[in-house]
N, CA, C and O of each residue as an XYZ file, in Angstrom:
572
protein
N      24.732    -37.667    -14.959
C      24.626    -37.110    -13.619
C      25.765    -37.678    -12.781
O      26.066    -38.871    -12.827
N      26.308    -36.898    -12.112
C      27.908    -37.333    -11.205
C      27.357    -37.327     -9.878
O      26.463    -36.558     -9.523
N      27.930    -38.240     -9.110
C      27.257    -37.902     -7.701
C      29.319    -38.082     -6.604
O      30.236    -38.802     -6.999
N      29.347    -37.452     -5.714
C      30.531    -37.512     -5.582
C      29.838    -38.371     -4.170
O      29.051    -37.825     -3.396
N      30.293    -39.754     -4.038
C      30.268    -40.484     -2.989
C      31.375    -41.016     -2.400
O      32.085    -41.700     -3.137
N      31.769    -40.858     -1.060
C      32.790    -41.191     -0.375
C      33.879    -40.152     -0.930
O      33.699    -38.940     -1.048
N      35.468    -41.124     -1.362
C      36.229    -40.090     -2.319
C      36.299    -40.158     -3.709
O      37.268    -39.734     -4.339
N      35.049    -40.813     -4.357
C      35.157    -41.151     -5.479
C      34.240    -40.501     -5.805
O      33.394    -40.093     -5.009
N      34.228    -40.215     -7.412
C      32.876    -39.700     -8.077
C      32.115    -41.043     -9.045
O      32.598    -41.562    -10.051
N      31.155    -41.290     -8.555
C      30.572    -42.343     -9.758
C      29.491    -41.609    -10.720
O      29.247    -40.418    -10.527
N      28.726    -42.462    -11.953
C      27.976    -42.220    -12.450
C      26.718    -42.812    -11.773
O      26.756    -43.507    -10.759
N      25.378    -42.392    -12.577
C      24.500    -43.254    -12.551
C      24.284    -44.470    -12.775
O      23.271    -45.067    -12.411
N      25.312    -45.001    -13.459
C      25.268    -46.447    -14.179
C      26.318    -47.332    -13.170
O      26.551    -48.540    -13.208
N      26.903    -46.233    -12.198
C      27.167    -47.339    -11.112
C      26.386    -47.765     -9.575
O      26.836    -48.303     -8.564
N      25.038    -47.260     -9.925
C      24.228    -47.754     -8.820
C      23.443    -48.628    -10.198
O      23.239    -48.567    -11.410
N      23.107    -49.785     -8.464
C      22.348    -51.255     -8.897
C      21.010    -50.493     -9.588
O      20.523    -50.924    -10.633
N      20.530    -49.441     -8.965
C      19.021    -48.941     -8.802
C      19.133    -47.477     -8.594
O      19.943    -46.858     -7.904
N      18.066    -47.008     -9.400
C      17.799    -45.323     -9.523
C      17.112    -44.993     -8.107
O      17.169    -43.895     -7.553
N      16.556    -45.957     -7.694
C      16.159    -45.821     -6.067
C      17.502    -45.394     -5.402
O      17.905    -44.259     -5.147
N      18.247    -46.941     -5.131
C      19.673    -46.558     -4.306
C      20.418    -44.838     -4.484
O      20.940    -44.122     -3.630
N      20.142    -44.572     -6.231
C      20.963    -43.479     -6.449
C      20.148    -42.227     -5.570
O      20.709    -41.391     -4.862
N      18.983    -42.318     -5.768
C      17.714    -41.069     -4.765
C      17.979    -41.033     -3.273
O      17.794    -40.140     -2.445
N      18.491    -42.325     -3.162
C      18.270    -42.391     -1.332
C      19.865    -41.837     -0.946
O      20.094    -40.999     -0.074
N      20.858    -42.476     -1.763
C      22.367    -41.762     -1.608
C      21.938    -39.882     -1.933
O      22.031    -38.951     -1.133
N      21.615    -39.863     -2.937
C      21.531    -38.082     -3.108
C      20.970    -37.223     -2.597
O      21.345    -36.054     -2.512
N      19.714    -37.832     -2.074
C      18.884    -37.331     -0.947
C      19.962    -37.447      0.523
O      20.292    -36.381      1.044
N      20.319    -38.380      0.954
C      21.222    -38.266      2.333
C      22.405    -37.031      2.287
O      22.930    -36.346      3.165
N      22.537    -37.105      0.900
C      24.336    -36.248      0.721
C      23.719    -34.572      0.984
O      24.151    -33.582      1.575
N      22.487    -34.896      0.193
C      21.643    -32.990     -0.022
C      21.905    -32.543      1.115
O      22.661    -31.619      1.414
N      21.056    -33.430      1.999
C      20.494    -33.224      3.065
C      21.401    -32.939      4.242
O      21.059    -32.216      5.178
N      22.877    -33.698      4.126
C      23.902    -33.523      4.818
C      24.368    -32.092      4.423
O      24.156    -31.154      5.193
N      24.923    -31.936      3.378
C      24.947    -30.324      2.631
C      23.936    -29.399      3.299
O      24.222    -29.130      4.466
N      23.066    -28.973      2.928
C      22.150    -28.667      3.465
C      22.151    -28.259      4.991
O      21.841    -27.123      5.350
N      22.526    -29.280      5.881
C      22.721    -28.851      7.096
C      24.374    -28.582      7.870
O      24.689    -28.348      9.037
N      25.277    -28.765      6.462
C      26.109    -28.373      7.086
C      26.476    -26.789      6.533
O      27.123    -25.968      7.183
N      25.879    -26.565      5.123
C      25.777    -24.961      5.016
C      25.032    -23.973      6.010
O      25.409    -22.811      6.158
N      23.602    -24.694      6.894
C      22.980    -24.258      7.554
C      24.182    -24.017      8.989
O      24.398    -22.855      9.335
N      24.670    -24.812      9.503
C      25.850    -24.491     10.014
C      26.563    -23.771     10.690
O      26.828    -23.467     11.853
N      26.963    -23.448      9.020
C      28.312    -22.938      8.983
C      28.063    -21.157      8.708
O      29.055    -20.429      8.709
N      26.819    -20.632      8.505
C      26.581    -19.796      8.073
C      26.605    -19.334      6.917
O      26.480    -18.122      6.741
N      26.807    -20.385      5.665
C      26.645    -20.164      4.519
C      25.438    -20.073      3.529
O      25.429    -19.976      2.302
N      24.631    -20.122      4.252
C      23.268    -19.634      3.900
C      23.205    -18.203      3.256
O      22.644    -17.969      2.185
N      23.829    -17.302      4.013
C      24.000    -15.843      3.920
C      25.637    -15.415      3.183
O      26.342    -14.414      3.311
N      25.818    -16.779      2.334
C      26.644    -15.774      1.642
C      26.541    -14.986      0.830
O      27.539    -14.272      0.919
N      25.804    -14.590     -0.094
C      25.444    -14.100     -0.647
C      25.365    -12.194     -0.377
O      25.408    -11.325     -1.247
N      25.252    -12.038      1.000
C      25.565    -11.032      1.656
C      26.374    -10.770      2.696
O      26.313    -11.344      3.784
N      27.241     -9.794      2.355
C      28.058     -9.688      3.309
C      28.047     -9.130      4.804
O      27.349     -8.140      5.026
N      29.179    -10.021      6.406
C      28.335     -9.700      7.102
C      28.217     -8.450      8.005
O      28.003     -8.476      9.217
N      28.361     -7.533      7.362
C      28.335     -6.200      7.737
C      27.001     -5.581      7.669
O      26.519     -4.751      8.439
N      26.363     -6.247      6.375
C      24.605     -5.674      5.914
C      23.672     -6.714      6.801
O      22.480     -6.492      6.587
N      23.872     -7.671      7.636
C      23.579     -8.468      8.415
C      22.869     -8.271      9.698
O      23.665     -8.449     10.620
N      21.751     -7.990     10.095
C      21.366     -8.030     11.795
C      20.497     -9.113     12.196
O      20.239    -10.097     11.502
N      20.061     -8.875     13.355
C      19.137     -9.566     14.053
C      18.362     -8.851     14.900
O      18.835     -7.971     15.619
N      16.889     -9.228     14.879
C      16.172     -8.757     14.972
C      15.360     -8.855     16.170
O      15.456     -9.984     16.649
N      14.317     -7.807     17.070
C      14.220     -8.463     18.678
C      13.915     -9.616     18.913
O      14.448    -10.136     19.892
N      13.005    -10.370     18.143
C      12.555    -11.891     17.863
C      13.808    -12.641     17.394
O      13.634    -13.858     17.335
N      15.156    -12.163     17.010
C      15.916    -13.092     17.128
C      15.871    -13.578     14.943
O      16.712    -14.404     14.588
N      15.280    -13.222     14.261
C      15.344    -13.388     13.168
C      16.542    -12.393     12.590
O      16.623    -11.214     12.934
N      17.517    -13.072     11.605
C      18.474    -12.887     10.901
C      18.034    -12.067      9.585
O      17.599    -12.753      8.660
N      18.091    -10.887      9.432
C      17.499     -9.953      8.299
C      18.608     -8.856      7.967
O      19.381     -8.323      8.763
N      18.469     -8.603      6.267
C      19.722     -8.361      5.493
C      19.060     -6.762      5.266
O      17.915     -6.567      4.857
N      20.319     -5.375      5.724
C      19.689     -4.017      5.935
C      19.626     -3.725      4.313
O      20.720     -3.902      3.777
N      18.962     -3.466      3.752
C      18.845     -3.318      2.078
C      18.227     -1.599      1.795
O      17.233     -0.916      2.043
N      19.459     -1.500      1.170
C      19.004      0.400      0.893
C      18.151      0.544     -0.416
O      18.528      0.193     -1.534
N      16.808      1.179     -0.072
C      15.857      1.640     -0.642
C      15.935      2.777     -1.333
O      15.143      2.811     -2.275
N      16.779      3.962     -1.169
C      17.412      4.486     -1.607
C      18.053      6.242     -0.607
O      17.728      6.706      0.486
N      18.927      6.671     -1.563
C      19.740      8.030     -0.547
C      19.578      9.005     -1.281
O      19.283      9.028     -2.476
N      19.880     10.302     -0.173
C      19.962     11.519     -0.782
C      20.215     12.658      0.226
O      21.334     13.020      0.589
N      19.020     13.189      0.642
C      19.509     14.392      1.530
C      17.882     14.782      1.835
O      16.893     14.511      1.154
N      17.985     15.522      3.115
C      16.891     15.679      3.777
C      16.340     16.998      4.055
O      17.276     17.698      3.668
N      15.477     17.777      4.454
C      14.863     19.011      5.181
C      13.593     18.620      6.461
O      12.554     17.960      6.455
N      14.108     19.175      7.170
C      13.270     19.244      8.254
C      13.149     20.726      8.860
O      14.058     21.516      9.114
N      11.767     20.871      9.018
C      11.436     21.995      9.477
C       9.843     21.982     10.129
O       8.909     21.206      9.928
N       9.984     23.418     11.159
C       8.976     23.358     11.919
C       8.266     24.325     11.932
O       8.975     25.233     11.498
N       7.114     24.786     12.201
C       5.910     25.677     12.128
C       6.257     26.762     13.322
O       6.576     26.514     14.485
N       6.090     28.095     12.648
C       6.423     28.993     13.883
C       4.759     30.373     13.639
O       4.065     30.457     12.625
N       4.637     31.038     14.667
C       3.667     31.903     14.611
C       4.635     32.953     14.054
O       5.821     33.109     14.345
N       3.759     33.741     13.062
C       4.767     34.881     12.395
C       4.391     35.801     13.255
O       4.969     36.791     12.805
N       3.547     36.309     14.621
C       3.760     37.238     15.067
C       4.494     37.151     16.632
O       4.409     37.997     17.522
N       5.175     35.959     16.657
C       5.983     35.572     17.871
C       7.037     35.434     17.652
O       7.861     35.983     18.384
N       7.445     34.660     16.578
C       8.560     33.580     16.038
C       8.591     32.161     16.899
O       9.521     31.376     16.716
N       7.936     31.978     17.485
C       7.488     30.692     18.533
C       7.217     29.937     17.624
O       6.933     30.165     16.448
N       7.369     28.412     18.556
C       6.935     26.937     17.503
C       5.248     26.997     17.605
O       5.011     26.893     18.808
N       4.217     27.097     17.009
C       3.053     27.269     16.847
C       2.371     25.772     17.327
O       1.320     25.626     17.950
N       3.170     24.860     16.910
C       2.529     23.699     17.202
C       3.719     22.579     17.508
O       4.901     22.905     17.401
N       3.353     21.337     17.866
C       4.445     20.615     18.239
C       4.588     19.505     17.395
O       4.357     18.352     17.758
N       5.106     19.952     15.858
C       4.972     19.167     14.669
C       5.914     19.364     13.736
O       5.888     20.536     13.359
N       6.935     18.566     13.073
C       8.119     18.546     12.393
C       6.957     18.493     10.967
O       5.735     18.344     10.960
N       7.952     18.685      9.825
C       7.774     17.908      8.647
C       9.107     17.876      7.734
O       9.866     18.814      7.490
N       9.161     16.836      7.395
C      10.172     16.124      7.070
C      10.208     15.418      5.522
O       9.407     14.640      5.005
N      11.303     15.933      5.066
C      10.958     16.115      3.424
C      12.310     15.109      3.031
O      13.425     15.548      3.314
N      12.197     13.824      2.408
C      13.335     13.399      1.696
C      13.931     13.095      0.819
O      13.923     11.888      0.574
N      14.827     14.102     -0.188
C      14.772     14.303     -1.525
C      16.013     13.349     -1.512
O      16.927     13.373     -0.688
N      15.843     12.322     -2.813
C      16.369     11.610     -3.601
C      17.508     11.780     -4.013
O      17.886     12.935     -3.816
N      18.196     11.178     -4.475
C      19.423     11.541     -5.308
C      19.416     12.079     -6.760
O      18.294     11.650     -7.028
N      19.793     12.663     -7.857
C      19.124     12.926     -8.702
C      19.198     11.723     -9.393
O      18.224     11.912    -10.122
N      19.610     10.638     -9.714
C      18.894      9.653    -10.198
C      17.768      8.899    -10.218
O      17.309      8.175    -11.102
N      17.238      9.257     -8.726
C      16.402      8.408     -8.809
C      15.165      9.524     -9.308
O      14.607     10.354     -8.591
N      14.989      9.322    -10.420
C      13.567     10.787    -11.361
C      12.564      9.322    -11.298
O      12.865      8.140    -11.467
N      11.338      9.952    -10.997
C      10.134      9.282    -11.255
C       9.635      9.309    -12.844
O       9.781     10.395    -13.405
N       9.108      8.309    -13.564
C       8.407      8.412    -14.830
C       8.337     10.361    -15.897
O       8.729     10.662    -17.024
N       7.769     11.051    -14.977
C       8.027     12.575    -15.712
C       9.166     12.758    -15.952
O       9.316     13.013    -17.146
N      10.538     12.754    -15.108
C      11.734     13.078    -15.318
C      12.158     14.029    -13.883
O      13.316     14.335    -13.601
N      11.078     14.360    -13.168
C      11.237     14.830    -11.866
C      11.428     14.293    -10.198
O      10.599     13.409     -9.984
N      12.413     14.628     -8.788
C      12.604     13.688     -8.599
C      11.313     13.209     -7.496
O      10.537     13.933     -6.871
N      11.422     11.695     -7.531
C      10.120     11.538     -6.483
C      10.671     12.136     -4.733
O      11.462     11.642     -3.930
N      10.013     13.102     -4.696
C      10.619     13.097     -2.820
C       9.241     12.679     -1.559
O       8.064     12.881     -1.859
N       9.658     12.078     -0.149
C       8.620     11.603      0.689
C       8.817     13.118      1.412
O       9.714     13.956      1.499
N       7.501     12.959      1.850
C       7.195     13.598      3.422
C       6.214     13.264      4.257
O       5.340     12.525      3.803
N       6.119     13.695      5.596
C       5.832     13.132      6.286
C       5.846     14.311      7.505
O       6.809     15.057      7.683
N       4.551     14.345      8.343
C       4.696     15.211      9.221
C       5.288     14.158     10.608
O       4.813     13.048     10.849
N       6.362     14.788     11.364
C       6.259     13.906     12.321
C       5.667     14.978     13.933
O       5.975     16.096     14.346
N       4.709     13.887     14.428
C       3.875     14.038     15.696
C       4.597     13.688     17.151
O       5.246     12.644     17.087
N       4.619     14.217     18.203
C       5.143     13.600     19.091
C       4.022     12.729     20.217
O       3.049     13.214     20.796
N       4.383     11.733     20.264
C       3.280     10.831     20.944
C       3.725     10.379     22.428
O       4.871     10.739     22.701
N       3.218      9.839     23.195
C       3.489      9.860     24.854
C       4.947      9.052     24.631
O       5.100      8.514     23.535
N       5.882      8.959     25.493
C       6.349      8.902     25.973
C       7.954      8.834     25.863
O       8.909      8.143     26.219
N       7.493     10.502     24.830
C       8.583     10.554     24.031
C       8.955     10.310     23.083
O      10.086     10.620     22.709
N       8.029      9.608     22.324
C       8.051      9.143     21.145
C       7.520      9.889     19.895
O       6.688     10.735     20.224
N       7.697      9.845     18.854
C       7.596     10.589     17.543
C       6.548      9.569     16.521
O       7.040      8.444     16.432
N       5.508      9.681     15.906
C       5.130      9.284     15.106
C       5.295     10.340     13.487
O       5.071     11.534     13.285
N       5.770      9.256     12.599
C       5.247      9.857     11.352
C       4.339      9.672     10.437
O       3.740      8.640     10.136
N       4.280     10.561     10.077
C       2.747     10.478      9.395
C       2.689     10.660      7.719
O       3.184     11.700      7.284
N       2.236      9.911      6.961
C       2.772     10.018      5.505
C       1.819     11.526      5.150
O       0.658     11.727      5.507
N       2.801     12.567      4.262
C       1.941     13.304      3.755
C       2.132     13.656      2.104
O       3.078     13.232      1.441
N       0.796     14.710      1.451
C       1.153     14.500      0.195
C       2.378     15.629     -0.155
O       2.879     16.623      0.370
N       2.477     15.086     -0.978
C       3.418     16.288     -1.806
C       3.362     17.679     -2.388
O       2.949     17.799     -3.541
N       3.824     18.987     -1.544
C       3.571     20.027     -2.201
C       3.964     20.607     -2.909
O       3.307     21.512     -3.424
N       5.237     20.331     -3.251
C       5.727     20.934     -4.710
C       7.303     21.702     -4.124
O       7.991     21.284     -3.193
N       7.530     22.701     -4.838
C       8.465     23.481     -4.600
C       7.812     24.988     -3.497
O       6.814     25.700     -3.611
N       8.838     24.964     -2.581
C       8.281     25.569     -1.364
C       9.950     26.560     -0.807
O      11.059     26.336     -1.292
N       9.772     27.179     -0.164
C      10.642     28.002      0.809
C      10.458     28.100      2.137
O       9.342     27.904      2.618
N      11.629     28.443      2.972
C      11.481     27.910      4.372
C      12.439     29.515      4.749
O      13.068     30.171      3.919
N      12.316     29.760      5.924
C      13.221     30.469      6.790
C      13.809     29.976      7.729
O      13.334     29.434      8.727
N      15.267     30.208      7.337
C      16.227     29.767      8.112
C      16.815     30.811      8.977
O      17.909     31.342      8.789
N      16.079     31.032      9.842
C      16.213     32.599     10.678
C      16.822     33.669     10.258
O      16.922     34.546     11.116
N      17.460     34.007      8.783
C      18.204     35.076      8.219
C      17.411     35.555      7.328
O      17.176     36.763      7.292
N      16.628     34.303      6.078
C      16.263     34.363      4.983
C      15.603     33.437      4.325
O      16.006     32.277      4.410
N      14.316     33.784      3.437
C      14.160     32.374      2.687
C      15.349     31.552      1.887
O      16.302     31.946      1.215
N      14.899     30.301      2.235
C      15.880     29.236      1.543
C      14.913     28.469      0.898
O      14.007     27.862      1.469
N      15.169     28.515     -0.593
C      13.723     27.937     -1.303
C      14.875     26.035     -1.090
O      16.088     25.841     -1.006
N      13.897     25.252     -1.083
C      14.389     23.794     -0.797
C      14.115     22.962     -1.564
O      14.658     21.877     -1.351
N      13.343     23.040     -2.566
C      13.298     22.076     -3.686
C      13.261     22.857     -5.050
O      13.221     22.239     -6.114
């Protein structure tokens, strides 16, 4: 075991006592330790672009769960063409890599609600399969 003390490196066999050597290696850790804390080297490991902070002030690393491409669409009365209700749903298909266990890909949805004060809740929903939408010209089948 090497311990680098002062500018020298000694062994174990140059402390009097395996104590002395614990209490030197413990001080040096511990100095380390707070001078990586520091210096910001805690977070090297990520770079600091993927880096925020959070309203409480906690340091948290943005980590992608995964990408792809999206559909959103909204409910209309077919004998108006009006929004029928005041409710998105929101579909987010995967990349094609990411296939679930069958070989098909997993996609989320989610209806989103609008709640006071301007705000949007979403709401997890299940999965219906392959579906078509009108995009005011024509169906556009989407999955």
């Amino acid at each position: 075991m090497f311990l680098h003390h002062g500018f020298r490196t000694q062994t174990l066999s140059h402390f009097e006592t395996k104590n002395q050597f614990k209490q030197i290696f413990i001080q040096y850790s511990l100095k380390l330790y707070i001078f990586l804390y520091c210096c910001d080297f805690i977070y090297i490991m990520y770079p600091k672009n993927v880096m925020t902070k959070s309203k409480k002030g906690k340091i948290e690393v943005r980590s992608l769960i995964d990408a792809g491409r999206f559909v959103r669409y909204e409910y209309l009365e077919p004998e108006t063409g009006k929004r029928s209700e005041n409710k998105y749903k929101l579909i987010l298909i995967p990349k094609k890599q990411n296939l679930n266990a069958k070989g098909t890909l997993k996609v989320s949805e989610f209806f989103i609600v609008p709640i006071a004060g301007g705000r949007f809740l979403m709401i997890p929903a299940e999965e219906k399969g392959s579906r078509a939408v009108w995009d005011g010209k024509k169906a556009v089948k989407i999955l």
